[in-house]
N, C-alpha and C positions, 0 to 999 in steps of 0.2 A: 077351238083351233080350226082354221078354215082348212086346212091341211084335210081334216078327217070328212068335210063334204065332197073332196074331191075324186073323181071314179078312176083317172086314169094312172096306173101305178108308177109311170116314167116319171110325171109331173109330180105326185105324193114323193117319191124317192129325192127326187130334187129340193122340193120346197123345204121336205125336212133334214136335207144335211144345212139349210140353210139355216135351220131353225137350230143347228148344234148337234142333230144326233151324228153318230157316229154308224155310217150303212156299207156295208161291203158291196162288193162285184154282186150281177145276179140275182139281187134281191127284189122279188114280188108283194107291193100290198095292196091286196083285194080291195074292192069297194066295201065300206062298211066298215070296216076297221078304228078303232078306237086308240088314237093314240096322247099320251098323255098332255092336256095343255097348259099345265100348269112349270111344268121342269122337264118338257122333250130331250133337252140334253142329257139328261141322265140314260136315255135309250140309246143302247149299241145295240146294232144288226151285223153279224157274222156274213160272211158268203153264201150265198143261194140260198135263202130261206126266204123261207112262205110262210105270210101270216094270211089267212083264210077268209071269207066273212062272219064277221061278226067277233072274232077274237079282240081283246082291250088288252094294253098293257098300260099299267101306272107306275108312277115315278113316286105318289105320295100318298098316303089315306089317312084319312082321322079316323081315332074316336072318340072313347067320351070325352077324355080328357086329353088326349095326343096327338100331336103330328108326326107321323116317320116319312121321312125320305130318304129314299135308295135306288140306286142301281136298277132298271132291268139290262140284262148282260144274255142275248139269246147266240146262239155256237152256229158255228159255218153247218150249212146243208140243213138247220133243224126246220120244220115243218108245224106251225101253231095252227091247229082245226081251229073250226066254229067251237068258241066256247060259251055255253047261254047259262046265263048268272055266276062264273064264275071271271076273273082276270087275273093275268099275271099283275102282279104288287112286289112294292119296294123288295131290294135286296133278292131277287130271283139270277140266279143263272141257269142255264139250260146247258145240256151237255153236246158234243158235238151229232149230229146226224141226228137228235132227238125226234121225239113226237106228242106234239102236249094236245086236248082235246078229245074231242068226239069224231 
């Protein structure tokens, strides 16, 4: 997703309600950032949340035998750290004002 080469977060915030997500007021995405390019629309952003560097969210994961797709659903004002080997994945909601990471 070229969305996720891009540095400047007014442009990233733009390109991806074009791509379907769903981004509130006030919302920051850092350089580095991983967002899913496979079902972006399945991402909602709440107001004034920060996703951090290097945090991922995904829309879908396999395994050996499965595909799920779901939902990520993150809450007004919550705040994603740098998260190194782990991401948010299908069906995640996040509570309001939260704080996921390092």
């Amino acid at each position: 997703l070229l969305v996720n080469a891009i540095p400047f977060s007014t442009v990233k915030v733009f390109l991806c309600r074009r791509l379907g997500m769903k981004i509130g007021s006030g919302v920051f995405i850092s350089p580095g950032v991983t967002l899913d390019p496979l079902l972006p629309s399945l991402i909602e952003l709440g107001d004034d949340v920060l996703l951090c560097i290097g945090c991922r969210l995904f829309t879908h994961e396999y395994t050996a035998d499965t595909l799920r797709v779901g939902r990520v659903c993150v809450g007004e004002g919550v705040v994603i750290g740098p998260v190194r080997d782990e991401a948010l994945r299908t069906e995640v909601v996040t509570g309001r004002g939260g704080q996921q990471g390092r």
